[in-house]
C-alpha positions in Angstrom: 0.0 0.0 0.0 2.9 2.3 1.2 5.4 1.5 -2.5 1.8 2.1 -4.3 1.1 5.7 -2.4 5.1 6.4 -3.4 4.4 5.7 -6.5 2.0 8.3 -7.4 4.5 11.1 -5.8 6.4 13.1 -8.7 10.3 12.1 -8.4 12.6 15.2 -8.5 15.3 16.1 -11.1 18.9 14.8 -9.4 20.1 18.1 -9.7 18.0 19.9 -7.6 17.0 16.9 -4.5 17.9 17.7 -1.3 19.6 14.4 0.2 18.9 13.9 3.6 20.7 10.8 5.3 18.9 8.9 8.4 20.8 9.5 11.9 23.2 11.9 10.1 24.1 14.9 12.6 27.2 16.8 11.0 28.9 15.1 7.5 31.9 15.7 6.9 33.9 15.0 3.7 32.2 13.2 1.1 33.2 10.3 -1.6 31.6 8.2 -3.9 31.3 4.3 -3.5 29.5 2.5 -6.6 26.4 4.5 -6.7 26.5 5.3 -3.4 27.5 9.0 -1.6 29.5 7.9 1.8 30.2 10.5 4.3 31.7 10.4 7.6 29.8 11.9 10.6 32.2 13.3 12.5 29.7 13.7 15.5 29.0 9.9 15.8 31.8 8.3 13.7 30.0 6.9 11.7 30.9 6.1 8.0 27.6 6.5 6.1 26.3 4.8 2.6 23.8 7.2 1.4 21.6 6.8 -1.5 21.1 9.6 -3.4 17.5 8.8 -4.6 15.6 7.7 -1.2 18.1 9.0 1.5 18.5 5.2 2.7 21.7 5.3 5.3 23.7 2.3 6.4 26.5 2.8 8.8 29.2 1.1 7.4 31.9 0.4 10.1 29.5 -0.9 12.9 32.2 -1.9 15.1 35.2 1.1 14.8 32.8 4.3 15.4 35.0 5.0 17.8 37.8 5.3 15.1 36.3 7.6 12.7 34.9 10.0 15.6 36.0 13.4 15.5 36.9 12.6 11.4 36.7 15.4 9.0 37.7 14.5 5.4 37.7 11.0 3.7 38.6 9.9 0.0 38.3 6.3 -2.0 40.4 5.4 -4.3 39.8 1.9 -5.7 39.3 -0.3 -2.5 41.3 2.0 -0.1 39.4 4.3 1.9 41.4 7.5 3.2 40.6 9.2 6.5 41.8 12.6 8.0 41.3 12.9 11.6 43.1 15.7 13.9 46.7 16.0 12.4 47.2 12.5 10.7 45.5 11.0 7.4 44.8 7.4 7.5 44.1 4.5 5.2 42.2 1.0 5.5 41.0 -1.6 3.1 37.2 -1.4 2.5 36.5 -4.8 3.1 38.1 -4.4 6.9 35.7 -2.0 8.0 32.9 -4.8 9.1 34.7 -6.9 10.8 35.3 -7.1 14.4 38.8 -6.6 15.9 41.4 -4.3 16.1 41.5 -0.8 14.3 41.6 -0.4 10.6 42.8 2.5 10.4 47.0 2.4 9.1 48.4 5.7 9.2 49.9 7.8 6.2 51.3 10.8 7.2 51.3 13.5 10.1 50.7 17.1 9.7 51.8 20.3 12.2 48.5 21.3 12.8 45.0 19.8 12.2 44.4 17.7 8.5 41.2 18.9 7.5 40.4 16.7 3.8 42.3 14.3 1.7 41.9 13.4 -1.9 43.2 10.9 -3.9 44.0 10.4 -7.9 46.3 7.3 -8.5 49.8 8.1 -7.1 49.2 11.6 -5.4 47.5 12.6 -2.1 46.2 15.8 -1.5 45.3 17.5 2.0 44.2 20.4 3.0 45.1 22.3 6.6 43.3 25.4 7.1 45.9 26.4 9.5 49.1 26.2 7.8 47.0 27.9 4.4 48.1 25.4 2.2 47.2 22.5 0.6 50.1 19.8 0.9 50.8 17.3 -2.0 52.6 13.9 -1.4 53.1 10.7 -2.9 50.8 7.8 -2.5 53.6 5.2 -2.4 56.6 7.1 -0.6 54.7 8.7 2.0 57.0 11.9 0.4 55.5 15.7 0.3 56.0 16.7 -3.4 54.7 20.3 -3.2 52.0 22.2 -1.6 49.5 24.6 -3.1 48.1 28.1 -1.4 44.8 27.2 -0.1 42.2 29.6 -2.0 39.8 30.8 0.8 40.1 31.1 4.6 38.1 28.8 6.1 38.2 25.0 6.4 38.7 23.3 3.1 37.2 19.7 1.7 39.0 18.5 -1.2 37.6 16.7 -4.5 39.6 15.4 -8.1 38.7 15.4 -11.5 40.3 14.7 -14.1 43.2 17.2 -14.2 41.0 19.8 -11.4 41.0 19.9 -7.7 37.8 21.0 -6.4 37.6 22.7 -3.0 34.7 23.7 -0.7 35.1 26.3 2.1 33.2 26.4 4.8 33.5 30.3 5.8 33.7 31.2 1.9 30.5 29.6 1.1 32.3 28.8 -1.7 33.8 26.1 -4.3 36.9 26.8 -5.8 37.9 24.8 -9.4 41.7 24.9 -9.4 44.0 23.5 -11.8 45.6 20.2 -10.8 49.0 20.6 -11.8 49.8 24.3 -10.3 47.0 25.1 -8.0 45.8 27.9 -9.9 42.1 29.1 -9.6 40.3 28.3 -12.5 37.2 29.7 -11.4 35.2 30.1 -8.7 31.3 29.0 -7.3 29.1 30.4 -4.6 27.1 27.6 -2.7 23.7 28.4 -1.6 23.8 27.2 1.5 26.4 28.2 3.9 29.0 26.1 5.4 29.7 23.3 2.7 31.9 20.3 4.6 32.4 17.9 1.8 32.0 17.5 -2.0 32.1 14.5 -4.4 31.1 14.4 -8.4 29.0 11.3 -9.2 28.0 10.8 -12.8 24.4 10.9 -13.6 23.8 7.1 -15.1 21.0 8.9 -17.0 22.5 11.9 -18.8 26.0 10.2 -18.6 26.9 14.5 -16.8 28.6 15.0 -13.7 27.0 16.1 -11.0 28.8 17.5 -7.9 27.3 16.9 -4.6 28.0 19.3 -1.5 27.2 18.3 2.2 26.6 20.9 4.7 26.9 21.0 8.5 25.9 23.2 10.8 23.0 24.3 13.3 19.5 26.5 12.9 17.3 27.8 15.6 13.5 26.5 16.1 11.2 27.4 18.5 10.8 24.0 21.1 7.5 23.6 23.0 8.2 23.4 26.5 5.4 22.5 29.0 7.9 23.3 32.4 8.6 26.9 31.2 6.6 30.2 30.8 5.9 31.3 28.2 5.9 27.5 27.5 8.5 27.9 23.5 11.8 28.8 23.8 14.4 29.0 21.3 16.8 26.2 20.8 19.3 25.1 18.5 19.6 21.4 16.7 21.7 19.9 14.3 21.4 20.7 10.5 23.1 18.8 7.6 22.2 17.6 4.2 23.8 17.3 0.8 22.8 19.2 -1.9 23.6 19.2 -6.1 25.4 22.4 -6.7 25.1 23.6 -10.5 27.3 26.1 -12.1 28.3 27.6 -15.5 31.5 29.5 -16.2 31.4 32.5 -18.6 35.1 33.0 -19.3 34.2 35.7 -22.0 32.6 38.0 -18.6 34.6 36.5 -16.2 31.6 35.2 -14.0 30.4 31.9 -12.8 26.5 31.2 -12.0 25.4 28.5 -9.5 22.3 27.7 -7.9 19.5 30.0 -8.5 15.7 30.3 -7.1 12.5 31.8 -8.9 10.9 33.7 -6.2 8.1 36.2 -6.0 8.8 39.8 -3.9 6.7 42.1 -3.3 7.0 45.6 -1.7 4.0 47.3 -0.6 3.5 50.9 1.3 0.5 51.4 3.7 -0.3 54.7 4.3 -0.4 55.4 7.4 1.2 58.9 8.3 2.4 59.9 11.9 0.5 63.7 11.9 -2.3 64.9 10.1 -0.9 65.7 6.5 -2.8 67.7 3.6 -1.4 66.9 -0.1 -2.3 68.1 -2.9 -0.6 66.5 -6.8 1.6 63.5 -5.5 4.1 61.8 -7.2 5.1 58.8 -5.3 8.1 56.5 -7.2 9.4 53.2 -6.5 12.0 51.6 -7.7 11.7 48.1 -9.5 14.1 45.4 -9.7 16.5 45.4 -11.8 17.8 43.0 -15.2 21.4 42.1 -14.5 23.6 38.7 -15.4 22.2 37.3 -12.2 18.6 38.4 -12.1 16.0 38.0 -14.5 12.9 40.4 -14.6 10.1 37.6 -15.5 7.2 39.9 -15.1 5.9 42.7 -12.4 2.4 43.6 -11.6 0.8 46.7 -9.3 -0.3 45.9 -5.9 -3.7 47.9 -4.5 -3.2 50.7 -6.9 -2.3 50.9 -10.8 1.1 52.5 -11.6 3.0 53.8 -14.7 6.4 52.6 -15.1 9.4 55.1 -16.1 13.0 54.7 -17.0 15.6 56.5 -14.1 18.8 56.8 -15.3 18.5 53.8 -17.0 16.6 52.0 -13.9 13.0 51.0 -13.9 10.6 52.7 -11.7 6.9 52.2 -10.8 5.2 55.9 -10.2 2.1 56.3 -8.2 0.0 59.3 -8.6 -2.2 60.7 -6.2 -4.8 63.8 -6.8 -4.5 64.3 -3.2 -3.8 62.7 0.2 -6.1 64.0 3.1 -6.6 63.4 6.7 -7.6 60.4 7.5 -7.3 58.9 4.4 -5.5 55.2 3.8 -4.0 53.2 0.5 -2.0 49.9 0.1 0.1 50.4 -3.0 3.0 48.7 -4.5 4.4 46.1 -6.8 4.7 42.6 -7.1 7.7 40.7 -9.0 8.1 37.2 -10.3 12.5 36.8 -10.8 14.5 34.1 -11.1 17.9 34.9 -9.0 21.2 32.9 -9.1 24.8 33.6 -7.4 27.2 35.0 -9.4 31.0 35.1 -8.9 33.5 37.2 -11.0 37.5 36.0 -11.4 39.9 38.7 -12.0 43.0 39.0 -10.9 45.1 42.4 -10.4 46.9 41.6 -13.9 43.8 41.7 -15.7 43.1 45.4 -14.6 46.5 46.9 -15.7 46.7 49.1 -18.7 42.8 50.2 -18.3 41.1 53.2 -19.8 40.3 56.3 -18.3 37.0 56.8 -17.4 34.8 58.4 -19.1 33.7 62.1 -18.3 30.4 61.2 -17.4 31.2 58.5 -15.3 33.8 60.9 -13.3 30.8 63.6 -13.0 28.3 60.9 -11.3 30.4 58.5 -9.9 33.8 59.9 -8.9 32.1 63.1 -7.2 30.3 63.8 -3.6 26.5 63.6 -4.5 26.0 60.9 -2.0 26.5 62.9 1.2 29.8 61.0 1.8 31.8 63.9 3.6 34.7 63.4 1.2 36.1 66.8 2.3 36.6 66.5 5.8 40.1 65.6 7.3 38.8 62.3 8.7 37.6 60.9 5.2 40.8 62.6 3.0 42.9 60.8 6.0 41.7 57.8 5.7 41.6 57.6 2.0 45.1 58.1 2.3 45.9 55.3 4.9 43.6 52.7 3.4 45.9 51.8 0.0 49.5 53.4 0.6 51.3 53.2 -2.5 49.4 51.0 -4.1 48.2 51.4 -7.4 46.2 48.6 -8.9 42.4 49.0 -9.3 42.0 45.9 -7.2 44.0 45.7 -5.1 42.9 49.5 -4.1 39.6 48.4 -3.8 40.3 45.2 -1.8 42.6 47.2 0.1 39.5 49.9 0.9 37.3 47.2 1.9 39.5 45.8 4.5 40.1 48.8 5.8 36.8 50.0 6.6 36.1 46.4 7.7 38.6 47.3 10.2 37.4 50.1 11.4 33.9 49.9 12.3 31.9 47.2 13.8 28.0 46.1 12.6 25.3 48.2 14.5 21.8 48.9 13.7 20.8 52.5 14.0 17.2 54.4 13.0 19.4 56.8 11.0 22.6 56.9 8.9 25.2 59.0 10.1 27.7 60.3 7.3 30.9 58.1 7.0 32.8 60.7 8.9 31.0 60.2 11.9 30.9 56.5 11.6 34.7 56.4 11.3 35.1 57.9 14.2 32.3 56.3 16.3 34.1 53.0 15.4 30.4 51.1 14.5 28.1 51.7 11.5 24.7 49.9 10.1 25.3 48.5 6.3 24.3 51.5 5.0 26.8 53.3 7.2 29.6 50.9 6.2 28.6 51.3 2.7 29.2 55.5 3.0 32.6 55.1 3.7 33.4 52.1 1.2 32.0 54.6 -1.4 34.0 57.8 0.1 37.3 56.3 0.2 36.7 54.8 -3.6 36.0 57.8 -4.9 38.5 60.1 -3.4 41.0 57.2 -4.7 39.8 57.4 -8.5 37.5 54.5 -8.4 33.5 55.1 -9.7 31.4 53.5 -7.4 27.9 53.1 -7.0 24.7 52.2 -4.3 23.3 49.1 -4.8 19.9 47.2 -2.8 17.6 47.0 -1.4 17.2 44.0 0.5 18.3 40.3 0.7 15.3 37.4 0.4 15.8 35.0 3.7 18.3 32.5 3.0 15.4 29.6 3.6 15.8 27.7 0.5 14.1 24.9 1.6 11.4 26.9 2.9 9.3 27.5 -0.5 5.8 28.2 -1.1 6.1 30.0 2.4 5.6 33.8 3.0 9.2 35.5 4.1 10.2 38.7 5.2 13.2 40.2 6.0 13.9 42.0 9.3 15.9 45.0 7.5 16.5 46.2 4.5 20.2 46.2 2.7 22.2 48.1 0.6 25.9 47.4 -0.9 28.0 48.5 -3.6 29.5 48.5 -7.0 33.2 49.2 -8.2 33.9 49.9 -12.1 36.6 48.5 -13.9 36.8 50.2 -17.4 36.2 48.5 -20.2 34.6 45.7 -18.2 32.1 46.7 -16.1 30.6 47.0 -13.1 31.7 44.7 -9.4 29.8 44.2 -6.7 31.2 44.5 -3.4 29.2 43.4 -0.3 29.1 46.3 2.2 29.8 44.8 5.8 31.6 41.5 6.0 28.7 39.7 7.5 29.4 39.2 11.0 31.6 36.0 10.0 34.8 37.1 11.4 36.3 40.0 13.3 39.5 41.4 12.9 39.9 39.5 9.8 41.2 37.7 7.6 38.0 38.6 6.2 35.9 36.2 4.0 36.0 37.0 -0.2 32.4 35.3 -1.1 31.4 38.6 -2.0 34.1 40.2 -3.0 33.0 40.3 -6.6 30.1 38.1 -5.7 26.6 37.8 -5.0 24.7 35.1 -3.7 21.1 34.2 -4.5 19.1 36.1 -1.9 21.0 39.4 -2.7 18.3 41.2 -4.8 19.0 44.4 -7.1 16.8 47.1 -7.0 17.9 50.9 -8.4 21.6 51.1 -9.4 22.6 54.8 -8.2 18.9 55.9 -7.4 16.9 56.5 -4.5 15.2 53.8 -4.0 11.6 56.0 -3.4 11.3 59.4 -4.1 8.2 61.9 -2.9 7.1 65.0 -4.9 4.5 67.3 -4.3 3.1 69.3 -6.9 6.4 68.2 -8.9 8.9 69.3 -6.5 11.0 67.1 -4.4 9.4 67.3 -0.8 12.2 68.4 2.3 12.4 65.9 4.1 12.6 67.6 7.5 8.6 68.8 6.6 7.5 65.7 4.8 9.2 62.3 5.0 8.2 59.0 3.4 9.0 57.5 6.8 6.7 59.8 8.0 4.3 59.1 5.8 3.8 54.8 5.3 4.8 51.9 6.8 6.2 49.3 4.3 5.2 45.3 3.9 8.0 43.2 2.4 7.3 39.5 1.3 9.6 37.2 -0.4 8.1 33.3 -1.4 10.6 31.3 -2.9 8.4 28.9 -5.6 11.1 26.6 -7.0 14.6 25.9 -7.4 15.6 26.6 -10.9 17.0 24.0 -13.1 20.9 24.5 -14.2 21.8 27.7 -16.5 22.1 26.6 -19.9 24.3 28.8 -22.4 
């Protein structure tokens, strides 16, 4: 009765099921056996056979838990299995791990500090120590280290081969890096859209004959636990979370970017007028700013909310303009705009080489972008000063702007505030909101010949899983946008997160965006108020003032892998 009910239920696509393995608490590392995904569990020690199709687990070393607990990378290569646990990697025979008796385990090699992956690809061993920032090489039969490679991110790295490419996940990066075997040089990069990935593994779809790689995640969520004994009787807990997930990608070499997972989602924005004092308007314009068409984000269609609009081009950004004969006393209105988009992550690859010799910048861009029309400050002492201190000598476009970011990264701390000081203020305060970080970050750009631009508005709930299910965001968000000549424009996330303090501070988005980042008005306001076609002072009339806003975000499906 059961296999007939399954039956009926639609099977999903390989590359967008969500594996979930019985009894599994934190995988780490992750291999392929047959078919089958294995995966240690460094919580339990438990080696897990996963398939990908049902989530069916076996345990497969029933009797040497206690040897694989605390494990954090493995690797196969034909009946060996490969184990990294604390500072050594180890190696036992497949067939050993079932039967009773002393440890399997032989060891291979011992590290100075903690061996965090291995992989395997017939004569050479790789293994990665987040600690020592490398990725060491030896040789499978000597036991010899042949070389080592610079590990690409900062956080703890899980190691994969391919043909002649090392694949690496890291966990703080949210990130997989494709590196070339033979020198360790990043091909390319991919944002994951979950965070923390602790293993990946490509298994070849027996149906397409493609690769697909597979990325497990461990970490932990809140929930809210019922509990009789307390009052109020919920409380907030935390539990275990970890799964494995397909993560897509396409490079565009020609633009430099790589897209990954994506999401077609519905937002919508709506105002509710609901003003603070008695107000009396006569001829009101009321704009919004729509989202926006970039490589990442597609437009699929948009549609009013409570009342009709009319939709204009600002500076080359769409808006939705409500008109209003006249807002009285007392009166009330729900308007705004619902969008239908399909959003992806994106990640550019430059290096500083690729932006030497660049163009000058046009005279426009220096008149909009290079200039103080932002309320920035940019003539005060503090701002000039630390424009001056943030690069030094150097000279390089990117390494400028990388330079900036750290800087400011440095020197203020995430706060939420009800207002946004100007980036002198913050910089001497010491703590700033995102929009407060992102003053400065544009400030000390500028006044070092580098256009840069506003960019937001707010960030869907990273809830993947959660689809069909009203979200909304607790705040809204704004970041920024460098310009290289001749190539374009760079995001640049504007605060680093709250992942690490005092650096070294995280490169996901660094050039990068990840799915729930959504673009709305490049370099425009993102709502403007006029009255009788003049731009209301705010200190009389503001749109805080004035409406409350309702944001919703309902992610409908995953979206299948970009095709080009």
């Amino acid at each position: 009765m059961i296999s007939d009910t399954l039956a009926l239920v639609p099977k999903q696509n390989p590359w967008q099921r969500t594996i979930r393995p019985f009894g599994a608490y934190a995988l780490h590392g992750l291999a392929l056996l047959g078919d089958m995904l294995i995966a240690v569990d460094s919580a339990r020690g438990y080696l897990l056979q996963i398939d990908i199709t049902s989530d069916d687990t076996a345990i497969l070393n029933p009797h040497q838990v206690a040897d694989f607990e605390g494990a954090t990378g493995l690797a196969v290569w034909e009946d060996t299995l490969w184990v990294t646990r604390e500072e050594s990697v180890f190696i036992c025979n497949l067939n050993q791990l079932k039967t009773q008796g002393a440890s399997p385990l032989e060891h291979f090699v011992t590290l100075p500090y903690s061996a965090d992956s291995v992989a395997v690809w017939e004569s050479t061993v790789y293994v990665s120590c987040q600690k020592a920032g490398y990725i060491f090489i030896y040789n499978r039969q000597t036991r010899q280290q042949i070389t080592q490679f610079y590990a690409p991110g900062i956080g703890v790295e899980h190691l994969t081969v391919r043909g002649e490419e090392i694949w690496v996940s890291d966990d703080i990066e949210q990130t997989v890096y494709c590196l070339e075997r033979a020198t360790g040089e990043i091909k390319f990069s991919v944002l994951t859209p979950f965070e923390c990935p602790t293993g990946l593994a490509f298994r070849t779809d027996a149906g397409t004959g493609q690769d697909i790689l597979y990325v497990a995640y461990a970490g932990d969520e809140p929930y809210i636990r019922d509990n009789p004994n307390a009052d109020p009787s919920h409380e907030i807990e935390y539990r275990d979370r970890t799964f494995i997930h397909p993560l897509h990608f396409h490079y565009n070499p020609e633009k430099r970017y790589a897209l990954s997972n994506g999401y077609l989602l519905e937002m919508s924005y709506v105002e509710e007028l609901l003003p603070l004092e008695q107000i009396d308007l006569d001829d009101v314009e009321w704009r919004i700013a729509l989202p926006s068409d970039t490589d990442r984000q597609k437009v699929i269609s948009v549609s009013p909310i409570g009342r009709p609009f009319t939709e204009e081009i600002l500076d080359g950004q769409r808006v939705a303009l409500f008109k209003f004969d006249s807002l009285k006393p007392d009166e009330r209105h729900l308007f705004g705009w619902k969008a239908l988009l399909e959003v992806r992550s994106i990640k550019y690859r430059l290096t500083p080489r690729d932006l030497e010799n660049l163009p000058p910048l046009s005279p426009e861009f220096k008149e909009r972008y290079m200039t103080d029309n932002d309320n920035l400050a940019m003539e005060t002492d503090i701002i000039r000063r630390a424009a001056k201190e943030s690069i030094g000598t150097e000279t390089n476009l990117l390494r400028k702007i990388y330079k900036i970011r750290n800087y400011v990264y440095d020197k203020l701390s995430y706060s939420i505030k009800p207002h946004i000081d100007t980036p002198d203020v913050a910089l001497e305060r010491g703590t700033g909101s995102c929009g407060e970080y992102l003053g400065a970050l544009l400030a000390l750009s500028r006044l070092n010949g580098i256009a840069s631009r506003t960019v937001g508005r707010y960030k869907c709930p990273k809830y993947a899983e959660y689809q069909r299910v009203p979200l909304h965001p607790d705040y809204n968000h704004v970041w920024m946008e460098f310009y290289v000549p001749g190539m374009g424009w760079l995001p640049i996330e504007s605060n680093p997160d709250d992942i690490v303090d005092n650096g070294p501070y995280p490169t996901r988005f660094f050039m990068g965006l990840s799915w729930y980042h959504i673009e709305i008005g490049k370099a425009i306001p993102f709502a403007i108020l006029k009255v009788q076609g003049k731009p209301v002072n705010k200190e009389e009339v503001s749109i805080g003032d004035l409406a409350i806003n309702h944001i919703r975000f309902t992610i409908l499906s995953e979206l299948p892998p970009p095709e080009f």
